[in-house]
KEDREN-205936 format. One record per atom (N, C-alpha, C): z, y, x. Coordinates in steps of 0.001 Angstrom, whole numbers, padded with zeros to 6 digits, always signed. Each point is the difference from the previous one (the first is absolute). Layout:
# KEDREN-205936
ZYX ...
***
This chain:
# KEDREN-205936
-122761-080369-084153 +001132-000531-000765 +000736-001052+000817 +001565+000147+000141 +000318-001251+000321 -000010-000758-001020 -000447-001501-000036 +000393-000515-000672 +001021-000979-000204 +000829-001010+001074 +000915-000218+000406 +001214+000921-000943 +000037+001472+000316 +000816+001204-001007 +000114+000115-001025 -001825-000317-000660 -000136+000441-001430 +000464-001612-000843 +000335-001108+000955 +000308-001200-000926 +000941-000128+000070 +001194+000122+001063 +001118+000293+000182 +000710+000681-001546 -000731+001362-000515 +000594+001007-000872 -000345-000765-001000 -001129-000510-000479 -000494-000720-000901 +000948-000940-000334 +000188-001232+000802 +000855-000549-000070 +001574+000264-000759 +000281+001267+000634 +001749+000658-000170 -000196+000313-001662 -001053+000505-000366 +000096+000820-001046 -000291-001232-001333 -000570-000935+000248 -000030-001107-000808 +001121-000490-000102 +001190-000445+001071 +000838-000263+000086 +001230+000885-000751 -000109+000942+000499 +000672+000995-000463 +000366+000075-001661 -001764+000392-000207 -000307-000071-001420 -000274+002014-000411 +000509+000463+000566 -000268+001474-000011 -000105+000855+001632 -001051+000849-000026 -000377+000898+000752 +001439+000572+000784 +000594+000380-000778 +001314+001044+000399 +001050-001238+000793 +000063-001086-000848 +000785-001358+001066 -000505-000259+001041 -001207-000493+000128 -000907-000192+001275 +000279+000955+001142 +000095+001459-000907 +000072+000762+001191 +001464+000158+000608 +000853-000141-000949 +001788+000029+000845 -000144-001186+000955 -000345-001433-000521 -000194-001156+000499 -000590+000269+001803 -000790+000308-000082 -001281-000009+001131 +000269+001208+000562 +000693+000983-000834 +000225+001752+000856 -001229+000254+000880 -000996+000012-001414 -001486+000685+000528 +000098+001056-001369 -000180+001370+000040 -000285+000804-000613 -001321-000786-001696 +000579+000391-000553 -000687-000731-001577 -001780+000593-000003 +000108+001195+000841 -001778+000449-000072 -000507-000694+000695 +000873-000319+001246 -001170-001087+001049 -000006-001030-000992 +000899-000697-000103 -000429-001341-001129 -000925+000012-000651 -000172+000882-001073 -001160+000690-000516 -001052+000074+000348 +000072+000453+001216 -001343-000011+000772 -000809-000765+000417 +000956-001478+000826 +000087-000616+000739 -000924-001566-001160 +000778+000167-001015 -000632-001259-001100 -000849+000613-000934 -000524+001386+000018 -001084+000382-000499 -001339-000440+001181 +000387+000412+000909 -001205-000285+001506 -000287-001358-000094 +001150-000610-000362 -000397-001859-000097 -000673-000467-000980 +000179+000647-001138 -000500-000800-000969 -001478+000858+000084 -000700+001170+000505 -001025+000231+000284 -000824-000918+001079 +001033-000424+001121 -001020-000909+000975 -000119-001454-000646 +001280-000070-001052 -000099-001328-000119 -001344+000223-001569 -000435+001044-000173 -000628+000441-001465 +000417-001086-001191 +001571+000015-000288 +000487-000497-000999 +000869+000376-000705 +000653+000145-000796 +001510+000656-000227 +000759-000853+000090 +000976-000327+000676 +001372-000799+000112 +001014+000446-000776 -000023+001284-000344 +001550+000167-000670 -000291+000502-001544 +001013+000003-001105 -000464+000884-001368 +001866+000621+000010 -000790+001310-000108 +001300+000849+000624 +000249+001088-001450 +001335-000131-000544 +000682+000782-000923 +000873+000784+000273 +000616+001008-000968 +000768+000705+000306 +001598-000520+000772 +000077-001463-001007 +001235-000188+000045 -000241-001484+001164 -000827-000584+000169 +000243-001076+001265 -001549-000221+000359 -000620-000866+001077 -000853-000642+000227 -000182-001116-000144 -001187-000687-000520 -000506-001544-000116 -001032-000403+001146 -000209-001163-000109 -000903-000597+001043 -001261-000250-000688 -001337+000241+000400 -001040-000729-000843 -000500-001150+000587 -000944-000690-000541 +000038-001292+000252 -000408-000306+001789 -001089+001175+000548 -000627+000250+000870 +001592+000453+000813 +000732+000940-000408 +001261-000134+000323 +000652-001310+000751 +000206-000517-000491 +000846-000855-000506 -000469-001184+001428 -001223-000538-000479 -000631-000669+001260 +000121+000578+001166 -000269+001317+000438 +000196+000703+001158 +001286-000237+000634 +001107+000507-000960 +001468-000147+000050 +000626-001205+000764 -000687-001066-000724 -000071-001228+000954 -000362-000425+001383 -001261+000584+000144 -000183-000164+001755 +000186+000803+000373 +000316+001074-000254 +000585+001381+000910 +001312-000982+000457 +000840-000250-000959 +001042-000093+000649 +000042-001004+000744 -000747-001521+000444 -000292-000864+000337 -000377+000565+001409 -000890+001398+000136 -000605+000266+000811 +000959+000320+001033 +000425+000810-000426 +001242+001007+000600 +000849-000738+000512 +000605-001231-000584 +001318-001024+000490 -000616-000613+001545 -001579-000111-000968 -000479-000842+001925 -000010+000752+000793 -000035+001403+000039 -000098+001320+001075 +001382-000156+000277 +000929+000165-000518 +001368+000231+000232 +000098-000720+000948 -000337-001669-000417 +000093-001192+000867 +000126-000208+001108 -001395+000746-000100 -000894-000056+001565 +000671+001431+000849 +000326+000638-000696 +000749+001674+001075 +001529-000778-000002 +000598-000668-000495 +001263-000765-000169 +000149-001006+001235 -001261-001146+000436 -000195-000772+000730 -000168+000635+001380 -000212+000925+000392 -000098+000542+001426 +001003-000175+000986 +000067-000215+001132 +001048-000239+001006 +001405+000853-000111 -000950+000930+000133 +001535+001355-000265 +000538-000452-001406 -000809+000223-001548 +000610-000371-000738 +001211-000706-000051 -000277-001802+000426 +000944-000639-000260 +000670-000452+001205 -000009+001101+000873 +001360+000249+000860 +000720+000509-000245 -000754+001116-000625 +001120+001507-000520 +000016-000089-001782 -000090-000960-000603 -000087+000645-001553 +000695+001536-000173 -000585+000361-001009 +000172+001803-000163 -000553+000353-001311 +000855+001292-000371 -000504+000667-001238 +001066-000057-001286 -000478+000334-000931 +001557+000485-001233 -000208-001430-000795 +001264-000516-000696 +000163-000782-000766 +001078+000616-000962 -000581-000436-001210 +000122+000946-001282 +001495-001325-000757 +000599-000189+000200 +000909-001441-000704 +001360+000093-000692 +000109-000504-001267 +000392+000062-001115 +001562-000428-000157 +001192-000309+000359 +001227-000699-000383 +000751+000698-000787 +000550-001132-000557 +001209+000498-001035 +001248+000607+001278 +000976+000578-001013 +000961+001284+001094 +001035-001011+000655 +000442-000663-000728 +001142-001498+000378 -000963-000458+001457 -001280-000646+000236 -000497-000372+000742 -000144+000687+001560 -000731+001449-000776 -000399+000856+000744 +001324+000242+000990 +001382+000312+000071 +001085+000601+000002 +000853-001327+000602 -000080-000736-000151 +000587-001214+000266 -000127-000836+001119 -002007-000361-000253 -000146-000713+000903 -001426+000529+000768 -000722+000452-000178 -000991+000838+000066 -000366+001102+001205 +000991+000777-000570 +000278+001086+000905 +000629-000374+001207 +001480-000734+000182 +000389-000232+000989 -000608-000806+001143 -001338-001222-000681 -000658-000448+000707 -001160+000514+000750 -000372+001319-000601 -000959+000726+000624 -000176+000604+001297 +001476+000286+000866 -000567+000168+001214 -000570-001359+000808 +000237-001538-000349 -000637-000598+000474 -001813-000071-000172 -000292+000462-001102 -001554+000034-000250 -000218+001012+000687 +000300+001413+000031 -000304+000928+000785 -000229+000063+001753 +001289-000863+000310 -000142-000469+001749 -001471-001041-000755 -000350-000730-000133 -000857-000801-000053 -001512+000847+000117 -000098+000702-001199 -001223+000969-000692 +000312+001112+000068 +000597+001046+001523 +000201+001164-000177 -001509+000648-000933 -001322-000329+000275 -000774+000862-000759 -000377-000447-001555 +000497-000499-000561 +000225-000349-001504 +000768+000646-000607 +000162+001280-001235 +000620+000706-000289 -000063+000194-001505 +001641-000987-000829 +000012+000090-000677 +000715+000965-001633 -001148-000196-000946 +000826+000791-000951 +000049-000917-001001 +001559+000393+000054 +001204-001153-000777 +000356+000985-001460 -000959-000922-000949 +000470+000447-001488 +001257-000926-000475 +001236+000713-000460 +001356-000607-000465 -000082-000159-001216 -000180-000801-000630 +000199+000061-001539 +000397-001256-000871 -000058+000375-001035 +000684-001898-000522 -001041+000043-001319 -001099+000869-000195 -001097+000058-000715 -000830-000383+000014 -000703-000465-001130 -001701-001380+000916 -000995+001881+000168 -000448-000395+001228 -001023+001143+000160 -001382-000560-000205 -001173+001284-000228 -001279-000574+000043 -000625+000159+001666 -000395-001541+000643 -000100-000144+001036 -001164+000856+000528 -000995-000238-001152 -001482+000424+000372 +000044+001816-000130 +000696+000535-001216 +000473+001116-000049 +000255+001329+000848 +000924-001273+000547 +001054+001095+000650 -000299-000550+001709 -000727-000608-000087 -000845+000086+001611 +001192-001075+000937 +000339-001065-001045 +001597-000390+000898 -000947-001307+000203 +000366+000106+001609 -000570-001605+000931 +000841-001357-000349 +001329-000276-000182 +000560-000918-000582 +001019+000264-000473 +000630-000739-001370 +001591+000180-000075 +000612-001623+000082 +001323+000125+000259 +000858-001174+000453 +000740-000238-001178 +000078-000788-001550 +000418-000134-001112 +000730-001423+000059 +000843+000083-000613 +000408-001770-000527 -000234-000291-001718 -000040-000810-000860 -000194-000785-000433 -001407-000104-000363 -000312-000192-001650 -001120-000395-000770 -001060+001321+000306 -000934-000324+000354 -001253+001349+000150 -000762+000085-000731 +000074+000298-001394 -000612+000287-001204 -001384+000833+000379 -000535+000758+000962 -001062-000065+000227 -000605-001167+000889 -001159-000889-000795 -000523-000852+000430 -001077+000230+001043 -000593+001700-000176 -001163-000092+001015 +000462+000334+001493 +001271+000487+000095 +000668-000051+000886 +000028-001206+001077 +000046+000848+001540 -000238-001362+001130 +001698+000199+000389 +000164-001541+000024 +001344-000157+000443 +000312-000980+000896 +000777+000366+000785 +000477-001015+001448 +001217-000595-000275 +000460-001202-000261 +001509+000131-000082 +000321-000568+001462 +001219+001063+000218 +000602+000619+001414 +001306-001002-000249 +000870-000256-001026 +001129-000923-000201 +000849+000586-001282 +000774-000763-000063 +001422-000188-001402 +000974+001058+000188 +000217+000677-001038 +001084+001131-000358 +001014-000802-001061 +001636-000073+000995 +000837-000776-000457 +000533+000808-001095 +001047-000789-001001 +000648+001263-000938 +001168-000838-000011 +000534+001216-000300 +001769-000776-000424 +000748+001312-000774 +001325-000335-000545 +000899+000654-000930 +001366+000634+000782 +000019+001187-000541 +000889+000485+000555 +001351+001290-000762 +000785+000424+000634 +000531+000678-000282 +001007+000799+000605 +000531+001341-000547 +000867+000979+001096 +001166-000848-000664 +001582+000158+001115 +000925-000030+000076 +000368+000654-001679 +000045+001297+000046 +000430+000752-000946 -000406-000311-001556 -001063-000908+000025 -000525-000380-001026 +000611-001332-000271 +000485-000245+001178 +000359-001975-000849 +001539+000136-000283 +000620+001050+000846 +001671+000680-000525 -000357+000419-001515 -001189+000470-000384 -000109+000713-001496 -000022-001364-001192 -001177-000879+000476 -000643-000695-000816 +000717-001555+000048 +000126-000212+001356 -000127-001464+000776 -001115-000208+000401 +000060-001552+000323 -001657-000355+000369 -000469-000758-001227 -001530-000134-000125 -000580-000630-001346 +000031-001381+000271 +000648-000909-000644 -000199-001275-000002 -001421-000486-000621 -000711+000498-000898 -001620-000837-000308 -000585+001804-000319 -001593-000532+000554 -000833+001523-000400 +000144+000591-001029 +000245-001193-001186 +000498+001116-001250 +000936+000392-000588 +001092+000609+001574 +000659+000616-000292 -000425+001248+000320 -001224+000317+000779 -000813+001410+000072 -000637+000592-000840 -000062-000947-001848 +000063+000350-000702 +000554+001043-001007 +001322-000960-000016 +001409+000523-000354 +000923+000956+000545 +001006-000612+000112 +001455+000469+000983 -000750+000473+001800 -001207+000013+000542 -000204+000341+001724 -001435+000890-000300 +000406+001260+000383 -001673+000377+000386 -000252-000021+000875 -001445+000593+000221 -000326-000210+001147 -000627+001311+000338 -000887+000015+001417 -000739+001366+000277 -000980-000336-000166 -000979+000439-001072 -001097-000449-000712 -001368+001121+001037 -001115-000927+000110 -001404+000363+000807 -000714-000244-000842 -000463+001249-000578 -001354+000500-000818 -001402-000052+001090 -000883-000550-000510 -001328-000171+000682 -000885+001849-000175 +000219+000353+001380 -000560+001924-000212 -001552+000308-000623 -000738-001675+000230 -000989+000401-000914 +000105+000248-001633 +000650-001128-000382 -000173+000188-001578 +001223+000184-000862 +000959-000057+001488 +001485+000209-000721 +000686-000972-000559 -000611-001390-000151 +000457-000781-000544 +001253-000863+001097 +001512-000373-000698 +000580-000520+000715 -000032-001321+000559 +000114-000264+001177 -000205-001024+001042 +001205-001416-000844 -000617-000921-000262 +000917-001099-000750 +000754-000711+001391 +000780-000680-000291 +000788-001190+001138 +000084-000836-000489 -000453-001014+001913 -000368-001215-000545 +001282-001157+000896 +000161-000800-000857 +001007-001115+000584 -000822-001515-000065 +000482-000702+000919 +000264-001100+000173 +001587-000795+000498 +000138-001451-000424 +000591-000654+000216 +000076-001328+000025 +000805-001116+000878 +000032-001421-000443 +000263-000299-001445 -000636-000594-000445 -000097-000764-001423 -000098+001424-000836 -000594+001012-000236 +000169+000719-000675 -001650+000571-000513 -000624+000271-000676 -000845+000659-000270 -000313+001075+000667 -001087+000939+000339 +000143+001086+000590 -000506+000797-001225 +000982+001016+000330 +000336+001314-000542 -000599+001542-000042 -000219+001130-000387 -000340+000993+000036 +001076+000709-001015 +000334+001492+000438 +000431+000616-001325 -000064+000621+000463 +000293+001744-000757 -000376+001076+000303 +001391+000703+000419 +000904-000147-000075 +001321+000402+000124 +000057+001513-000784 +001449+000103+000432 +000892+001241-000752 -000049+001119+001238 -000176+000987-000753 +000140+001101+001297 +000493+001415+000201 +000650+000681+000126 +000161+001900+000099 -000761+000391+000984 -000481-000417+000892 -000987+000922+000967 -001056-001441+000314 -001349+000894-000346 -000938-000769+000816 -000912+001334+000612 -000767-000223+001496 -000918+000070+000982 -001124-000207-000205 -001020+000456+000923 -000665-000570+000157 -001009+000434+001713 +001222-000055+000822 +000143-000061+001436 +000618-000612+000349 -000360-000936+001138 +000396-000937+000627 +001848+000630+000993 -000505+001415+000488 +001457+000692+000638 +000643+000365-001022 -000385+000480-001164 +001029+000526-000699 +000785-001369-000803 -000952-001114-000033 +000400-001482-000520 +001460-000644+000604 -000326+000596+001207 +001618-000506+001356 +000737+000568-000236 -000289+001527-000028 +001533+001062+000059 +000632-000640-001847 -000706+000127-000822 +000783-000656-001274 +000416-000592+000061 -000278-001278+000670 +000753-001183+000033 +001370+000206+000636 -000333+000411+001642 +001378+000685+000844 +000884+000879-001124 -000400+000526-001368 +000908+001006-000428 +000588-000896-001195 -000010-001328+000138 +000259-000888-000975 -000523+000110-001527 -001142+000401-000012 -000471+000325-001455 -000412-001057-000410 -000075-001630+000546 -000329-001076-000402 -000161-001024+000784 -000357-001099-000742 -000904-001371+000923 -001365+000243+000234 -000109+000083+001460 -001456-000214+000329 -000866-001192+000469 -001364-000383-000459 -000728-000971+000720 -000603+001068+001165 -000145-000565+000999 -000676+001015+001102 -000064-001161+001249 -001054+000250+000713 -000625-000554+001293 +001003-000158+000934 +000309-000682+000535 +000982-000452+001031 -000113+000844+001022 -001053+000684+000564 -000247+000667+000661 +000513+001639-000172 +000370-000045-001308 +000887+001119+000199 +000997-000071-000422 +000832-001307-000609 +001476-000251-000100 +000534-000096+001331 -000883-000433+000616 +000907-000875+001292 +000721+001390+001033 -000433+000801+000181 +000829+001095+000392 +001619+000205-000335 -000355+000021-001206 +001516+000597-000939 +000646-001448-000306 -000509-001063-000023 +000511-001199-000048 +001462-000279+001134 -000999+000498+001183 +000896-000240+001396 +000971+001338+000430 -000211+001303-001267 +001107+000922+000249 +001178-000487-000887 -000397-001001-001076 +001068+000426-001304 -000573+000521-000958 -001157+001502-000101 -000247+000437-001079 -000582-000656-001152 -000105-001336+000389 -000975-001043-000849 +000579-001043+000210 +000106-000669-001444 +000711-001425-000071 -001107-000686-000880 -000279-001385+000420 -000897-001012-000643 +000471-000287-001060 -000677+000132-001405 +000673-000597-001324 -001170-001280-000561 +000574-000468-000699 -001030-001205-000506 -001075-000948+000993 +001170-000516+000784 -000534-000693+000884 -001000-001461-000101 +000829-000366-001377 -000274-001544-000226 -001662+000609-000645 -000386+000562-000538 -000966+000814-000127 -001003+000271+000727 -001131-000442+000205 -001404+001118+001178 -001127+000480-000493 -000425+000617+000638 -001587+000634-000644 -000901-000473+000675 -001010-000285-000724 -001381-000047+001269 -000554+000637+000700 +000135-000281+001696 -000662+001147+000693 -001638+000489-000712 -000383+001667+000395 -000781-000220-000332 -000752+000318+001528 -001529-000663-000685 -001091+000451+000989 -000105+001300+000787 +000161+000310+001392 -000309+001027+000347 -001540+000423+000438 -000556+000760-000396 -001626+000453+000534 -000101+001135+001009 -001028+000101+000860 -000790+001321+000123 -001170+000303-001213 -000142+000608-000681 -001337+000467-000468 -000853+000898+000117 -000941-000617+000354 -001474+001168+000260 -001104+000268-001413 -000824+001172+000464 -000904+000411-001690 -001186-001116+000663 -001122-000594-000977 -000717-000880-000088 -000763+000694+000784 -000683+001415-000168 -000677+000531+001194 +000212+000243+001074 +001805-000016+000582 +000333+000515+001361 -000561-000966+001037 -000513+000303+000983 -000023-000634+001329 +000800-000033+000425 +000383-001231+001185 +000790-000259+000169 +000024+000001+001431 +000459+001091+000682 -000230+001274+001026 +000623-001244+001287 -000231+000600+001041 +000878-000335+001041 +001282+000312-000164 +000454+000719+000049 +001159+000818-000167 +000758-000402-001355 -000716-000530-001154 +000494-000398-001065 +000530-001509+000341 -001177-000052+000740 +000428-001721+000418 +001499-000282+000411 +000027+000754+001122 +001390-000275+001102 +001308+000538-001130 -000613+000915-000889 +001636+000169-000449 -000093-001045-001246 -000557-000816-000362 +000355-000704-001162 +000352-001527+001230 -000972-000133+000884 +000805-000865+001132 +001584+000431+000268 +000204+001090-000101 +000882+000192+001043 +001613-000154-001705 -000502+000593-000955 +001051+000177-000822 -000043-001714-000434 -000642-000962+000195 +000337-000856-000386 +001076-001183+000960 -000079+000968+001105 +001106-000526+000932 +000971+000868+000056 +000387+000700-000584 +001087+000440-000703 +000391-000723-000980 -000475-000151-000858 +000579-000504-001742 +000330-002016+000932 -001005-000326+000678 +000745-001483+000252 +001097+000533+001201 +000521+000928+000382 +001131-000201+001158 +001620+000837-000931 -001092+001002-000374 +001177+000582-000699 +000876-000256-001391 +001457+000541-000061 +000329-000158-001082 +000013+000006-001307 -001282+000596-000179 -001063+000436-001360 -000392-001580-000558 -000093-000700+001102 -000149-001269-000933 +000634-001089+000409 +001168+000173-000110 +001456-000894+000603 +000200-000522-001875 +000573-000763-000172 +000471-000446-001133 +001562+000149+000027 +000521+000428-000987 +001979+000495-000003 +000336-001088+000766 +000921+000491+000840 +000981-000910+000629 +001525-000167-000483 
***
């Protein structure tokens, strides 16, 4: 038996939570799995798993195992991680998470510099503006901004995601510009961002000198809930948008975007990397959360409106 193999699968399929995930996850055929944590729990003469039609549980003997397996494994990684070649050459796939505004913006274009850096580091870039399951879906980190409502979650903060207000040409010929937020109530809509997990719409928040700070939900005919399709609305004047400086500032400096409600600001929010509580934290994971965090302090992703 390997066993190194059979804890590896063990591992995936706890994680996972079902046989058939483990196996897309790990792209080991579901009989070896089978096989592989039946052989274990014979050498280990215990049962680790209580297995149903519809998911798997951990038993208690489980459960403890689960723990230093994976403890075990991180120090192996470590130690095959620590080798000369290793951390000359970091190498191997990184699985990482951004929203499409990010990905598309600032992300991508910065990537042939990581690549001259880590030609053998080869990543797969999930686009989405959806909270994913990290442990799930086998994803090594995602790059999020604000509040991280999962607490068991490991988080780095990398720096501040500016926001500011905006609007198309064609929209302030329609409307004007809003003199106070609640006129995004009334008389100004806006391009409203639904949250893709639960659908619920994204509120706006103001500040000002001598003023209370604010939230409201505004008025709207089209809301999103993509960060690209969030821009092109705005460009088509379907409203006032709050949005990251980092992607006004483009259309700012063509014209297609004019600053509204200036006397007005939002609070930057926190920008993170986040990793799952079990991921190790690879060589290769290392340098790109090193490396994206010298991005976010050089680049315009976390410039504050000018």
């Amino acid at each position: 038996m390997d066993q190194f193999a059979a804890m590896r699968s063990f591992i995936g399929v706890v994680e996972a939570g079902t046989f058939s995930r483990a196996s897309a996850v790990l792209r080991v055929p579901k009989p070896t799995l089978t096989k592989q944590i039946q052989t274990l729990e014979a050498h280990l003469r215990t049962k680790l798993l209580n297995r149903t039609t519809r998911r798997v549980t951990v038993t208690p003997d489980g459960a403890a195992y689960y723990e230093r397996a994976v403890r075990l494994l991180a120090d192996l990684d470590e130690l095959d991680s620590s080798m000369a070649l290793s951390q000359a050459k970091p190498q191997g796939r990184l699985r990482v998470d951004v929203s499409a505004a990010l990905a598309t913006m600032v992300l991508i274009p910065a990537l042939p510099d990581f690549h001259a850096r880590y030609p053998d580091i080869h990543i797969d870039l999930g686009v989405t503006d959806r909270s994913v399951d990290l442990v799930a879906e086998n994803v090594d980190c995602v790059i999020r901004a604000g509040h991280l409502a999962d607490q068991s979650l490991v988080a780095r903060r990398i720096g501040e995601m500016y926001l500011m207000y905006a609007a198309a040409p064609s929209y302030l010929a329609r409307y004007g510009a809003p003199s106070h937020p609640r006129d995004l109530e009334s008389t100004h809509p806006i391009v409203g961002y639904f949250n893709p997990r639960v659908g619920r719409l994204m509120p706006l928040s103001f500040t000002a000198n001598g003023e209370e700070p604010l939230e409201i939900t505004g008025r709207y005919v089209l809301a999103v809930n993509d960060s690209n399709a969030f821009i092109t609305a705005a460009l088509n004047g379907f409203g006032v948008v709050q949005m990251p400086t980092f992607m006004a500032q483009p259309h700012l400096e063509s014209g297609a975007l004019v600053p509204v409600l200036e006397a007005w600001r939002v609070e930057p929010k926190p920008l993170y990397v986040v990793f799952p509580p079990t991921r190790h934290l690879s060589n290769r994971l290392r340098v790109f959360v090193d490396w994206i965090s010298e991005i976010v302090a050089t680049d315009f992703a976390a410039r504050p409106p000018r």
